[in-house]
C-alpha positions as CSV (number, residue, x, y, z in Angstrom):
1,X,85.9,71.8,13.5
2,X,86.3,70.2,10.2
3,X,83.9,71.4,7.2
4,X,81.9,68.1,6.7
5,X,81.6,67.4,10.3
6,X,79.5,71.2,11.3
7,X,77.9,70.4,7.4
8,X,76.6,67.4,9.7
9,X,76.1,69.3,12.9
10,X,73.9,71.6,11.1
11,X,71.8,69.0,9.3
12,X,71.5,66.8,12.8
13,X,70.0,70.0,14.2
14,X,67.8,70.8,11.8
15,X,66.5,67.1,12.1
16,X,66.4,67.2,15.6
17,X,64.3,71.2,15.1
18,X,61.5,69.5,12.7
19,X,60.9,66.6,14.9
20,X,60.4,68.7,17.4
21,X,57.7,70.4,15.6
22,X,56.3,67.7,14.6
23,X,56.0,66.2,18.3
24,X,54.3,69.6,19.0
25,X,52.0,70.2,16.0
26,X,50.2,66.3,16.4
27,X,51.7,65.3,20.0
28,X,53.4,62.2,18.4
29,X,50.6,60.6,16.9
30,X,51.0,59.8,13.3
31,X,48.4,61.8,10.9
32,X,47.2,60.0,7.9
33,X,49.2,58.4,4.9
34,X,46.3,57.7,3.3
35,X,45.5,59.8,0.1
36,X,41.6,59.1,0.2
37,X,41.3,60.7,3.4
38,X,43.1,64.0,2.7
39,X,39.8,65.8,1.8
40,X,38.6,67.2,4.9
41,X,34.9,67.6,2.9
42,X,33.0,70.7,2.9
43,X,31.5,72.3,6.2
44,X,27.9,73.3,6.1
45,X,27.7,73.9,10.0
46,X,28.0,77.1,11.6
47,X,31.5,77.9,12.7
48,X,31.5,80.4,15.3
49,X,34.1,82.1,17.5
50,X,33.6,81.9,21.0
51,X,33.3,85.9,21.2
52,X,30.7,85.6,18.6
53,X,28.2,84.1,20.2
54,X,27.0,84.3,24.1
55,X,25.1,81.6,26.2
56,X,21.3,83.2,25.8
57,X,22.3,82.9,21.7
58,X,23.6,79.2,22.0
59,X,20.4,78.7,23.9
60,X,18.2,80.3,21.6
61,X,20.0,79.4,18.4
62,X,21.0,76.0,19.2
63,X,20.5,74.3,21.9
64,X,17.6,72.4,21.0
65,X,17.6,72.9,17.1
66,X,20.8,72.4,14.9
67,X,24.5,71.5,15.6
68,X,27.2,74.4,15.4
69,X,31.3,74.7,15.6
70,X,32.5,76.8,18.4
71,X,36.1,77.8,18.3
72,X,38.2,79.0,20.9
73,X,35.5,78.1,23.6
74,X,37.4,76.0,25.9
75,X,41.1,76.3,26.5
76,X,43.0,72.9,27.5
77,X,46.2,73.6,26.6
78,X,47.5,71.4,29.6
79,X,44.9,68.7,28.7
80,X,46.4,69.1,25.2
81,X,50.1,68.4,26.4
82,X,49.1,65.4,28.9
83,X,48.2,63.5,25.4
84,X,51.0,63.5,23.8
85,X,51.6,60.0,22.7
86,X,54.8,60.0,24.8
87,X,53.2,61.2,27.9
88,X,49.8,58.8,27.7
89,X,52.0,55.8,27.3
90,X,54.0,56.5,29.9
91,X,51.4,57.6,32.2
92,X,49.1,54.9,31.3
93,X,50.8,52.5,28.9
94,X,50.5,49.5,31.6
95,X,46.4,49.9,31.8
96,X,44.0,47.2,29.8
97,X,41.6,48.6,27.3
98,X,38.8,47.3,25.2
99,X,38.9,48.4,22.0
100,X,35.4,48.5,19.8
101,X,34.5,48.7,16.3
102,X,31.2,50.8,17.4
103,X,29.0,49.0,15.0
104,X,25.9,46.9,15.2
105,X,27.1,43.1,14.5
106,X,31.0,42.4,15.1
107,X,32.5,42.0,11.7
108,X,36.4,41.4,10.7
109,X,37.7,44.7,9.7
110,X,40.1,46.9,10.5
111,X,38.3,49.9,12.4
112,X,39.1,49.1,16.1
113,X,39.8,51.8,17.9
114,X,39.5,52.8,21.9
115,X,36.2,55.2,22.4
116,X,34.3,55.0,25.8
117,X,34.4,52.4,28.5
118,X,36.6,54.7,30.5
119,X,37.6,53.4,34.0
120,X,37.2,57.0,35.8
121,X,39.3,55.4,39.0
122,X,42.1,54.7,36.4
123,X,41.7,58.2,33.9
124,X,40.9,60.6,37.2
125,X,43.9,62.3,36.6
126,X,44.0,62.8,33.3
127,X,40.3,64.0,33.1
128,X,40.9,66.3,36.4
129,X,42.6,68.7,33.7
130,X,40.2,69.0,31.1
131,X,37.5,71.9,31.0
132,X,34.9,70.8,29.3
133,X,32.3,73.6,26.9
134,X,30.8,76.0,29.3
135,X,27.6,76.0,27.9
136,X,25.3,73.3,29.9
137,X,21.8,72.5,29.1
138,X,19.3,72.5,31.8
139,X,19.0,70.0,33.9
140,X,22.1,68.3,32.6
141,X,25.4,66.8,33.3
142,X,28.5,66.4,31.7
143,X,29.9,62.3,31.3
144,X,32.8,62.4,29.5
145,X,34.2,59.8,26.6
146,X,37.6,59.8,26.1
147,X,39.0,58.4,23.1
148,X,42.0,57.4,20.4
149,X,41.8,56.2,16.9
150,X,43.3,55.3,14.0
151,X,42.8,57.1,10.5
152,X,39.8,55.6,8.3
153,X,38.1,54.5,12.2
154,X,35.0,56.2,13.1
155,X,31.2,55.5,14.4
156,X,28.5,54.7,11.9
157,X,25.0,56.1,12.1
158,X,23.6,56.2,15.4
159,X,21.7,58.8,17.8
160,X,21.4,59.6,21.3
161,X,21.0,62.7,24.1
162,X,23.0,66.0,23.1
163,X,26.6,66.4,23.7
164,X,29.8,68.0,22.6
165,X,32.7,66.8,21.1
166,X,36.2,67.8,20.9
167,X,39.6,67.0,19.2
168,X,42.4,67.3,20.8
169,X,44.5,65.9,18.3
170,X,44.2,65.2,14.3
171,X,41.2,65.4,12.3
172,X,37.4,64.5,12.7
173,X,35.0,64.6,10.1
174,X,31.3,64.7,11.2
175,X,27.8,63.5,9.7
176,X,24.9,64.8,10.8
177,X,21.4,64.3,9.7
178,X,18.1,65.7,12.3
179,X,15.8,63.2,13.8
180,X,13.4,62.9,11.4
181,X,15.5,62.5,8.5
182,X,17.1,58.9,9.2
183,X,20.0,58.2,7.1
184,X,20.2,55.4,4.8
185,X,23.0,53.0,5.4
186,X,23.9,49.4,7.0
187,X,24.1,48.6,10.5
188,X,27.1,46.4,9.6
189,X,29.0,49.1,7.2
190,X,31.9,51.1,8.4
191,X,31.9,55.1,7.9
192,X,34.7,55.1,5.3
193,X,32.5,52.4,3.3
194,X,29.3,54.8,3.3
195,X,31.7,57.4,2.5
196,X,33.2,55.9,-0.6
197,X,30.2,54.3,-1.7
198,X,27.0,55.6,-0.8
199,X,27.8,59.0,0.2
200,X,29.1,60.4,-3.7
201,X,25.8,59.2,-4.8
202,X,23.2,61.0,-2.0
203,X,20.9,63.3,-4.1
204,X,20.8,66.7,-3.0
205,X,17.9,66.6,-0.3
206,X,19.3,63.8,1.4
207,X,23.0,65.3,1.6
208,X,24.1,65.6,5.7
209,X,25.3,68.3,7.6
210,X,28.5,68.0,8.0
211,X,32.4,69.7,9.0
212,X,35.8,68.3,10.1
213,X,36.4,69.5,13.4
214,X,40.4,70.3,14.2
215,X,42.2,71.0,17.5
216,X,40.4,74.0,19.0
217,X,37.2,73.6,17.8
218,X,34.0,72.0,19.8
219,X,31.2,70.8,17.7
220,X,27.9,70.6,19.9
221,X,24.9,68.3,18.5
222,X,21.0,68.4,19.8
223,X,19.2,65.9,21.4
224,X,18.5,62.3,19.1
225,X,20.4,63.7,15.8
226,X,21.6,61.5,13.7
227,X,25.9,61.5,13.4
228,X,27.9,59.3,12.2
229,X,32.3,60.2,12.0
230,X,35.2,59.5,10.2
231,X,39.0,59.9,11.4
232,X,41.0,61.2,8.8
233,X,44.2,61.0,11.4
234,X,45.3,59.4,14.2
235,X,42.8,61.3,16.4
236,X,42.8,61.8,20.5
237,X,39.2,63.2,21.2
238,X,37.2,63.5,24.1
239,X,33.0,63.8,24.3
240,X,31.0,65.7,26.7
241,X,27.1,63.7,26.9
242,X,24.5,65.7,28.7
243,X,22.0,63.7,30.1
């Protein structure tokens, strides 16, 4: 073989190496290009590893008082590969979804993004494989959200029953204020506006809870807190309501 030509074997196979990577490391889905949403934030949840903390300490420490981060307490490794963007195009590339901008009043911005409204019938088999957090509340059950997103997406303030959430690929970043401390911020405004404008200026006993949740980690939140989210990738997430 000629010198330039295995010079250009080489390089091909070190392309073909990094892509490969790549497709492992965020399943094909493009992360963020966007400089503003590099900073994950700072995280003043709990982060726990699974081994750290048992079911009568979620229940007593949690359950019904604050949020926490549990790492390592589910393992979907299969549910992980069947969302590859490759695989969920191909597998369900032909289905019609309704994207939503999750907010109040419909306004013209870019923040759609496909969350919810999940025809079970049609996702069976994907959700079949995913094991959702094995710590239940009493006298609940699991409904699950599946969802994907775009960077600079996310859900504004709102609250409801307690649940779980999950990322299965990119980057979440969570806002989380308890029921009695409502949030101040427009019914019409995206995250990433409150964010950039109101968020730098909170004073210090009205800053949130909050954490960016990766692949691996489960953040759980109590009944009627306050949350709002921000994708700072292309993000494939699924939620686990209890009601």
């Amino acid at each position: 073989m000629e010198p330039r030509k295995a010079r250009f074997v080489t390089c091909l196979q070190l392309v073909l190496v990094l892509v490969s990577r790549s497709e492992d490391q965020d399943g094909g889905w493009r992360s963020s290009a966007d400089p503003s949403l590099d900073d994950g934030g700072r995280c003043n949840i709990e982060v726990l590893d699974s081994d750290e903390v048992s079911y009568s300490d979620f229940m007593n420490r949690f359950a019904y008082s604050r949020p926490v981060i549990l790492r390592g307490l589910t393992d979907n490794t299969k549910f992980r590969q069947l969302c590859t963007k490759q695989n969920l195009l191909q597998e369900y590339g032909d289905l019609t979804v309704r994207l939503s901008t999750a907010n109040t009043y419909s306004y013209k911005k870019d923040t759609l993004y496909f969350f919810g409204d999940n025809n079970f019938m049609e996702w069976n088999d994907l959700f079949s494989q995913y094991h959702p957090p094995p710590f239940t509340l009493p006298q609940t059950t699991g409904a699950y959200s599946f969802g994907i997103a775009g960077a600079g997406t996310g859900v504004p303030f709102h609250w409801h029953g307690p649940g779980y959430s999950e990322v299965i690929y990119g980057r979440k970043r969570w806002f989380l204020y308890p029921p009695e401390q409502e949030p101040h911020f427009h019914p019409n405004v995206s995250t990433l506006s409150w964010v950039t404008h109101t968020y730098p200026s909170l004073p210090l006993e009205e800053a949130p809870l909050e954490c960016t949740i990766r692949p691996g980690e489960v953040l759980f939140f109590p009944d009627r807190w306050w949350h709002a989210t921000l994708n700072l990738d292309t993000s494939v997430f699924i939620s686990t309501f209890l009601g």
